[in-house]
C-alpha positions, 0 to 999 in steps of 0.5 A, spaced: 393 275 313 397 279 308 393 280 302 395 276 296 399 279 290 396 278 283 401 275 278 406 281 275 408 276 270 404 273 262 400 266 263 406 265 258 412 265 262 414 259 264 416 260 271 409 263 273 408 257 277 414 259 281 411 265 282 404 265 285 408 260 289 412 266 292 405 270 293 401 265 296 407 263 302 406 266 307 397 265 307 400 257 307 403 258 312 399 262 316 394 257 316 399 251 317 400 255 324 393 257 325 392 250 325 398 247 330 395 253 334 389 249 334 392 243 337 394 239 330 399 236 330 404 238 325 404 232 320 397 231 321 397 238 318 401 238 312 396 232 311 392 235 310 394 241 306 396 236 300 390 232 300 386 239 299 391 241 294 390 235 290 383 235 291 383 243 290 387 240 283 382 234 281 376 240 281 381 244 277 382 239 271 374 236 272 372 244 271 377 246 264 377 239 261 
């Protein structure tokens, strides 16, 4: 897995989301690969990534609120 570039943009920039969506593509696809190399299927696997981003999420807002 490649590593991750750092934001070039400020916190500011509306679009930062977009972003850091861009530096993190390839590691989630890496491990959505890993794991259907692994046997899962695949919509068990985008399953699973969403409902670790939204607990990833929930943790978040519990942290800074």
């Amino acid at each position: 897995m490649s590593p991750i570039p750092g934001p070039k943009v400020p916190a500011s920039n509306p679009d930062r989301h977009l972003f850091c969506e861009r530096a993190i593509k390839e590691a989630f696809q890496d491990v959505a690969t890993l794991a259907e190399a692994a046997g899962w299927d695949g919509g068990e696997v985008a399953a699973a990534l969403v409902s670790l981003a939204d607990h990833y999420m929930m943790g978040r807002c519990k942290c800074e609120g």
